[in-house]
N, C-alpha and C positions, 0 to 999 in steps of 0.2 A: 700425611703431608708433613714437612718438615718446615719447624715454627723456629724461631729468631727471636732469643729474648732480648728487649730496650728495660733497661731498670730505669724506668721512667715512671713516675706517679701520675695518675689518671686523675685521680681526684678534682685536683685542678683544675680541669678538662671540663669531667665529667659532672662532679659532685656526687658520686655515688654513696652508699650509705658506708662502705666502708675502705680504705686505705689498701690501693693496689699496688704492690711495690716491682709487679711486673707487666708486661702487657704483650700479646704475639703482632709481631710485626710482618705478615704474611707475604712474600713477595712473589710467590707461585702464582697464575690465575687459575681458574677454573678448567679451564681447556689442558693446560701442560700437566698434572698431579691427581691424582685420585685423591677424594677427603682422606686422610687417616685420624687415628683411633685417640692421638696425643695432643690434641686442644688443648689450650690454656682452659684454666677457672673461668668461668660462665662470666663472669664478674669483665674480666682480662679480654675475652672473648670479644664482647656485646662491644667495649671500649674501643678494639682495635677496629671494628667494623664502623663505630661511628666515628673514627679518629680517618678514616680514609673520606670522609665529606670534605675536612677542611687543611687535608693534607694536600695543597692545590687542585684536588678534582674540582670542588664548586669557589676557588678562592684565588684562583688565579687567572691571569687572562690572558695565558698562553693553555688553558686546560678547558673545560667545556664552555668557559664565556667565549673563547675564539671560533669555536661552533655554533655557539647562539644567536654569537651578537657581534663578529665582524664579517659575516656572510649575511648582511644585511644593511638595511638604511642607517640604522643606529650609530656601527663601531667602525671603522676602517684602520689600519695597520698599515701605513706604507712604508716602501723602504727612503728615507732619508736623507741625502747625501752619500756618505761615508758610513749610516748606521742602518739597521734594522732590515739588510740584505735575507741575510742566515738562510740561503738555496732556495729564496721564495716562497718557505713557508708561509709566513704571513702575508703576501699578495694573493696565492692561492685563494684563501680564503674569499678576501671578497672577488677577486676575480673570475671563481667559479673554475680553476683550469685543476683544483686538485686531482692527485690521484691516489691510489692504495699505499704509498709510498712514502704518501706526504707526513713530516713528525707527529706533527700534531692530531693526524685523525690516527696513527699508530701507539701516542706516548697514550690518546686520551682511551682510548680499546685499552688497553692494559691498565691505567687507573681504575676504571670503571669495574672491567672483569674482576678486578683486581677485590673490587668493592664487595661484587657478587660473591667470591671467595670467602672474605671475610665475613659475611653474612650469612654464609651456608655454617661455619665453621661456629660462629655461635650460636646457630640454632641444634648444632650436633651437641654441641659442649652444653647446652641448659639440657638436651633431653635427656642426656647421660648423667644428670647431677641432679640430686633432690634438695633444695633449696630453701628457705621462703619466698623470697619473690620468682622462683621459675616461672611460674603464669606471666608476670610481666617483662621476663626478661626476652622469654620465648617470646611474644609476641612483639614486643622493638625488634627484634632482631629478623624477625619474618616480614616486617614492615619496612624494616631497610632494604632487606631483599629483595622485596619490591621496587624500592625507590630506584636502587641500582639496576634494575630488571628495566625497569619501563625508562630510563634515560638511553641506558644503553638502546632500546629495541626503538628510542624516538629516532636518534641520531642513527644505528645504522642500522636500523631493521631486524637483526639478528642478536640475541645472546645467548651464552652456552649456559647450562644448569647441570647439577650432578646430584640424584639424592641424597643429603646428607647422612643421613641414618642407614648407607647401606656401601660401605667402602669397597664393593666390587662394583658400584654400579657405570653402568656407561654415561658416557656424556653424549645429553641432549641438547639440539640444537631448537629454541624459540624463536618463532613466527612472530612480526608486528600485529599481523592480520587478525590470526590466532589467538594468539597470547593474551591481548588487551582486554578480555572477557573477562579469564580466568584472575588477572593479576586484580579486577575493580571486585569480582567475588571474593577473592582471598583475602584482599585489605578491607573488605565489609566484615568478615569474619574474624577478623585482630579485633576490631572495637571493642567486645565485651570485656575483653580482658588487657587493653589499654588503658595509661591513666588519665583520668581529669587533669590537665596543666595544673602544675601547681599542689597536686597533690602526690605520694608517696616518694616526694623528692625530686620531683618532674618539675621540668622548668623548659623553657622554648629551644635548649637545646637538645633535647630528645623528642623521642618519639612518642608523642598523648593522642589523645581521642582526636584534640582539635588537629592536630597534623595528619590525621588520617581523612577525618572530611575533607582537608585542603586538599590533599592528594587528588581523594577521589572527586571533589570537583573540577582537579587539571584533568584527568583521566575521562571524565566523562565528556570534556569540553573537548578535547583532541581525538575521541575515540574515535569518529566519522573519518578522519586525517588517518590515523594507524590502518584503518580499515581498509582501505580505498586513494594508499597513496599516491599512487600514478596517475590518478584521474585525470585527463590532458585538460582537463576544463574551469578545474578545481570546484568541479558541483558536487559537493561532499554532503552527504543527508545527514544532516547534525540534527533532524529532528528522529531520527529513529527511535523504533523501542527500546528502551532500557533494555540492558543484560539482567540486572535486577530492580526491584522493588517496583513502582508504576509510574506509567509515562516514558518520554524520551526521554534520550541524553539532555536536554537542555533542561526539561523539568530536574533529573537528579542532580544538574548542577545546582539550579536553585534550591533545590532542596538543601545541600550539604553547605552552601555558602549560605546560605538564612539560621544554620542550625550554627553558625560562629558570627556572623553577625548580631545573631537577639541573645545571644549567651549571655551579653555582659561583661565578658572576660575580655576584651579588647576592645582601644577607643580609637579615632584616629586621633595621630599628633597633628595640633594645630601649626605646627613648625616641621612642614614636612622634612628637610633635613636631617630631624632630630632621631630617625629612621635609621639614619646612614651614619651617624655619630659615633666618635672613640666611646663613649659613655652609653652607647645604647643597648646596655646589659638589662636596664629596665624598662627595656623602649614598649609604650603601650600597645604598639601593633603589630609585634612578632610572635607570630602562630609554632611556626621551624624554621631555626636560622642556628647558624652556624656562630657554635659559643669561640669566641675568640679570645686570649688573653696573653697581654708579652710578659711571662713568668719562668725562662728562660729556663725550659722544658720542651715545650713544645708550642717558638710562637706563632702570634698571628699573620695572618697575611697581609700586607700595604699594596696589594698588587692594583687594584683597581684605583686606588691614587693616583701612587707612585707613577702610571704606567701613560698617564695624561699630562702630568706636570712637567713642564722646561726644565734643562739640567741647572739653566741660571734660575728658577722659582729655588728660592730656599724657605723653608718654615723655621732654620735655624742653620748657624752656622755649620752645623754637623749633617743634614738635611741638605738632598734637592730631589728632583724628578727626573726623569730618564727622555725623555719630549719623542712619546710612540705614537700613542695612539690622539683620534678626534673622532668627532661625528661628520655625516656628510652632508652637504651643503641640502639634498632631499630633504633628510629628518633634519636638519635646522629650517627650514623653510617652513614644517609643519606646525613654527611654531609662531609664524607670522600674526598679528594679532593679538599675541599672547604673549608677549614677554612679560607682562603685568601680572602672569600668572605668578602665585608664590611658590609653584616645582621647578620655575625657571632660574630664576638665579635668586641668591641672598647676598647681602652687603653685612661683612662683621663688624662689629661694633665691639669696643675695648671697654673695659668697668668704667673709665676716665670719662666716658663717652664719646670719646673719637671714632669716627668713622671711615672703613677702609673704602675709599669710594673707586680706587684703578681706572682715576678719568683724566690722571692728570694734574688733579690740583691738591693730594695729597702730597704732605711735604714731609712727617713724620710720626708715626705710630710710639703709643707709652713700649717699653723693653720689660714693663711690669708682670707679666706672663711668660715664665720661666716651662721649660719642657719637661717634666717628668722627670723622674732619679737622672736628670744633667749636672753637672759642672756647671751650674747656674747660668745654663744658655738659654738667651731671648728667645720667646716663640713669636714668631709672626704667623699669623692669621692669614691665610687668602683667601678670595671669596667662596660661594658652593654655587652650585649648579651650571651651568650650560655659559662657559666665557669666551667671549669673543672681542677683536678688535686690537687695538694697543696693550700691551701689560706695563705693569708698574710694581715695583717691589724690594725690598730690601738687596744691599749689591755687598756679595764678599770680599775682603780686602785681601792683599795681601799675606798680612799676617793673620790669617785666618779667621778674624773677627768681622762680625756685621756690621757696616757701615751706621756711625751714629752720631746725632744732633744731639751735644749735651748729653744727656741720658735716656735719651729717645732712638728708636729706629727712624734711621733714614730711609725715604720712602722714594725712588729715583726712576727713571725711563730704562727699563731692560732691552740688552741684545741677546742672539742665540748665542750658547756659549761654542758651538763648534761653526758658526760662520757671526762672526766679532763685530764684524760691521751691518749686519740683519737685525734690523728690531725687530722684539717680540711682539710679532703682530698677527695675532690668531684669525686670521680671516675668515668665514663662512666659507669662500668659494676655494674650492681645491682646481689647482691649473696645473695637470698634469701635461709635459709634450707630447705625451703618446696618450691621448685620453682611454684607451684602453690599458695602460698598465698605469698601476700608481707609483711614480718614481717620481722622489722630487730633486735635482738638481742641492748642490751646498746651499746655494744663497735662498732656496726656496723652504726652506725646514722649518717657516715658522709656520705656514700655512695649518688649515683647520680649527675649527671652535671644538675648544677641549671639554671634558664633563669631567667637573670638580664634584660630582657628585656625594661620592665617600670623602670621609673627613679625611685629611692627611694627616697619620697619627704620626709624630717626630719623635717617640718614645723608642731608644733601641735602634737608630737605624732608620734605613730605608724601607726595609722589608718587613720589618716589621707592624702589627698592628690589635688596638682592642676592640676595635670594629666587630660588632657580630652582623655575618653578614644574611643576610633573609632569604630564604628557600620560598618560603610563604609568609606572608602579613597582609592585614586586614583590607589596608590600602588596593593591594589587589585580587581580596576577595570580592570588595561591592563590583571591580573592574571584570571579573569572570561572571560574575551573577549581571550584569549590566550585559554584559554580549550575550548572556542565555537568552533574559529578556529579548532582546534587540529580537534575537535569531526565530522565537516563539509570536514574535511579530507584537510583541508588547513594549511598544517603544517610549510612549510617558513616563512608563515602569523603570525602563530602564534612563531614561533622560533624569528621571530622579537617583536614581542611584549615583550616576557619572555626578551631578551637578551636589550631591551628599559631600562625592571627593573635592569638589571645585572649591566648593562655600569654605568648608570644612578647615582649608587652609590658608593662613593669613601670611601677607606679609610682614615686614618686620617694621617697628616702630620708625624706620627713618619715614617706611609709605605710613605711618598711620594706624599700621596692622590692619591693613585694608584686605577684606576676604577677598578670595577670587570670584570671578564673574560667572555666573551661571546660564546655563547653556538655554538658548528661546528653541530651537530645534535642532532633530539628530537622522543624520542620515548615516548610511554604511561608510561611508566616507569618514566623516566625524569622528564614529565610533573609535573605528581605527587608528586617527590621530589622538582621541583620549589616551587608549592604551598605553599609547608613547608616552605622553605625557606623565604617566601614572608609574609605569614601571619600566623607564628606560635605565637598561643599562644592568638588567636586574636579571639576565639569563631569559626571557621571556621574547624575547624579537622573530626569531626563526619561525618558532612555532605561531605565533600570531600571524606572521606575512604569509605562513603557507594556508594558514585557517581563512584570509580573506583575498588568497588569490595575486598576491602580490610579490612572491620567493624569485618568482621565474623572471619577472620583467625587468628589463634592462635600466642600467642607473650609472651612476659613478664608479668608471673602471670597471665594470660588469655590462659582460652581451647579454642579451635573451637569453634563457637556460631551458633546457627540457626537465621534465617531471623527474625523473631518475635521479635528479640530482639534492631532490627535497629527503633525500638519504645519502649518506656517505657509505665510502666504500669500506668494506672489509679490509683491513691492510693484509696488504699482502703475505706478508711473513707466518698469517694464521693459514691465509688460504694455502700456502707452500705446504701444508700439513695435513692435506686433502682431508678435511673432517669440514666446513661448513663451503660453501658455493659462493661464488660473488655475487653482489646484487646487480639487479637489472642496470646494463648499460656501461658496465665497467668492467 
């Protein structure tokens, strides 16, 4: 295969033990190129393979968050007036009318593959190189190839593989059905020679023992789903025998999420929030997450911000939002009862102790919180979690400065910036005219309650960000270990775990630091709406609504859907190459 060098240092990235001053930038997939013989250093290798996680595959939200989590209750993407047409991609999504065709399930087939690629090609490059660390480089890099293995085969059923170690081999075509065995055996088998977090240099953004339990906890919780996905009824036997070790899938879930829970190695943060923070490089509950950093090499992504925020929300004079995406009035409803929860929303608080309250009766924020290597520009603060109703917030002048009292930000009533006389008034209820397409009219674009969930990092731009973003944390291990419970009919069990997360997190001193309320009983229902709660917004949606029979039924701008559609299609452009079939139904 023919590699592209980026004189890009990995280091940064990576942390690796020594200074990469090259790295292979692979842009062939696995289906178009045979391996060849000319891999980068093992080193360079492993790098480029974990550099495609956060090269928008898992960090942007036009990349697999737009298959997770706007074909569902969670995300929606409508087109907006004048913006966010682009040929219907993003209506597709939740509207359910995609086809093989469609950018997004074609750009994300080639990240992915892409990934698979990269991940064959380091595991060629350690075999052929004698090392010190080959044991664990070989084994990251067989674990990644997993990770890419079983996303890809979530979303469309099928991914290509090609022996790496044997450059005439043919390319094979993997089964969801199949495959899901082999790939929860193979990543039992990395363990031994995986590190402890934290030790030989290992940190949450690679690959350790503890991100292999997480794995194989999602794997064994979805395995009944890979198995058996067409089931028109969605009676998926989640209690089946393990493929290994004893018991069912739900026992090896518990099993693997108990052996990262009583480690010690992870707490939950009492500020859940602090999860999704610029600064959560040390965040107590990241197992595998995606290392972020703006070091203007290779930065991070703001996409999950940026991608909710109004173009008038400014964090800084240099700063605003693009006003895409919202949740749907369904999944804000689930939260009825519970705004008091602390994953709901937070209110920031200034060192001064001012409080940003967006009710109204804010009149001006201290300018004292300057943005990062700026030109000494005010950072304003907006709140986090799930906002709805009226907004309020600092207004750009003319002369390109933030509107200010004395030496204070001005805190003022916002319009949309592309319909001037619409206030920003994020409403719960989306009122589309055609309630089966999502289109909103100009004067209509402020509609939807946004999730502010990631912090808006205004360091560098728009797009950029130091956000690291979570693959797996702890938060939604007790969440996977609680549905095992549920499903093995051990429901106290699991009403403690869910209510572990509820207690667990406080709100913020304006409430008192009042923990959240803890659950008296849990039905399947419930459960369901915890999840949400726990890990909205976090690439987990899809997979959960097909796991409790909810993917297919009709909602906001989505009809009823048949089974076939709980996979995506092969794009076309692969199938035009007669080597894999289309999936049922397309």
């Amino acid at each position: 295969m023919k590699t592209k060098t980026l004189s890009i240092k990995i280091l940064t990235l990576f942390s690796f033990i020594f200074l990469l001053s090259s790295c292979t930038d692979l842009d062939e997939v696995v289906l178009d190129e045979v391996l060849g013989s000319d891999a980068s250093d093992p080193a360079g290798s492993l790098a480029a393979a974990y550099d495609r996680l956060g090269d928008g595959t898992f960090t942007d939200h036009g990349a697999v968050f737009a298959m997770q989590e706007y074909t569902t209750d969670e995300a929606i993407l409508p087109t907006r007036g004048s913006d966010w047409g682009d040929g219907g991609k993003w209506r597709d999504m939740h509207e359910f009318t995609w086809s093989s065709s469609n950018a997004i399930i074609v750009n994300n087939w080639d990240l992915l593959t892409n990934g698979i690629t990269r991940s064959l090609t380091a595991i060629q490059s350690a075999e052929q190189t004698t090392f010190a660390e080959k044991k664990l480089f070989l084994a990251e890099a067989k674990a990644l190839l997993a990770f890419y293995t079983y996303t890809t085969l979530d979303l469309y059923g099928q991914a290509p593989y090609r022996d790496p170690m044997n450059p005439k081999a043919p390319l094979e075509i993997l089964k969801a059905d199949t495959q899901i065995d082999k790939l929860i055996t193979d990543v039992e088998a990395l363990i031994p020679d995986l590190a402890d977090i934290g030790t030989q240099r290992t940190h949450h953004g690679r690959f350790t023992k503890q991100a292999a339990y997480a794995f194989l906890s999602n794997m064994y919780l979805n395995r009944a789903v890979l198995k058996d996905r067409y089931n028109v009824n969605s009676n998926f036997n989640f209690n089946e025998p393990a493929v290994s070790g004893t018991g069912t899938d739900m026992d090896r879930v518990i099993y693997y999420t108990s052996l990262l829970i009583d480690s010690g190695k992870f707490s939950l943060e009492s500020d859940y929030f602090k999860n999704f923070a610029r600064d959560n490089n040390n965040g107590k509950e990241l197992i595998f997450a995606i290392s972020q950093k703006i070091d203007y090499i290779r930065n991070g992504s703001n996409s999950f911000a940026y991608v909710c925020m109004e173009r008038n929300q400014r964090t800084s004079a240099a700063n605003r939002g693009t006003n895409a995406a919202c949740t749907t009035p369904e999944f804000y409803a689930t939260w009825d009862g519970n705004h008091d929860d602390p994953r709901f929303e937070q209110h920031y608080q200034y060192a001064d102790g001012t409080w940003f309250m967006n009710d109204g009766t804010d009149v001006s924020v201290p300018a004292t919180d300057i943005v990062p290597k700026s030109a000494n520009l005010p950072w304003f603060h907006f709140n986090r979690g799930i906002q709805a109703g009226l907004q309020y917030g600092p207004i750009l002048l003319a002369s390109g400065s933030l509107e200010m009292i004395g030496n204070r930000i001005k805190v003022s009533p916002l319009y949309m910036e592309k319909s001037t006389t619409t206030r920003m008034n994020f409403t719960p209820t989306l009122t589309f005219a055609d309630p089966t397409k999502s289109v909103f009219a100009q004067n209509e674009i402020n509609q939807g309650a946004r999730v502010f969930k990631y912090e808006f990092d205004p360091e560098g731009g728009n797009g950029n960000s130091n956000v690291d973003i979570p693959l797996f944390r702890l938060g939604g291990i007790y969440a996977m270990r609680a549905e095992a419970l549920f499903r093995k009919g051990s429901t106290g069990a699991a009403m403690d775990d869910l209510n572990k997360l509820r207690t667990s997190r406080k709100r913020e001193s304006l409430f008192a630091n009042a923990p959240g309320k803890a659950l008296t009983s849990l039905d399947a229902a419930q459960l369901y709406k915890e999840l949400g709660f726990e890990l909205y917004w976090e690439l987990q949606r899809r997979p959960e609504s097909i796991r409790f029979g909810k993917y297919d039924l009709a909602g906001t701008a989505k009809a009823a859907s048949q089974p076939f559609r709980r996979v995506f299609p092969i794009p076309q452009t692969v199938i035009d190459q007669k080597v894999f079939k289309q999936n049922q139904g397309y």
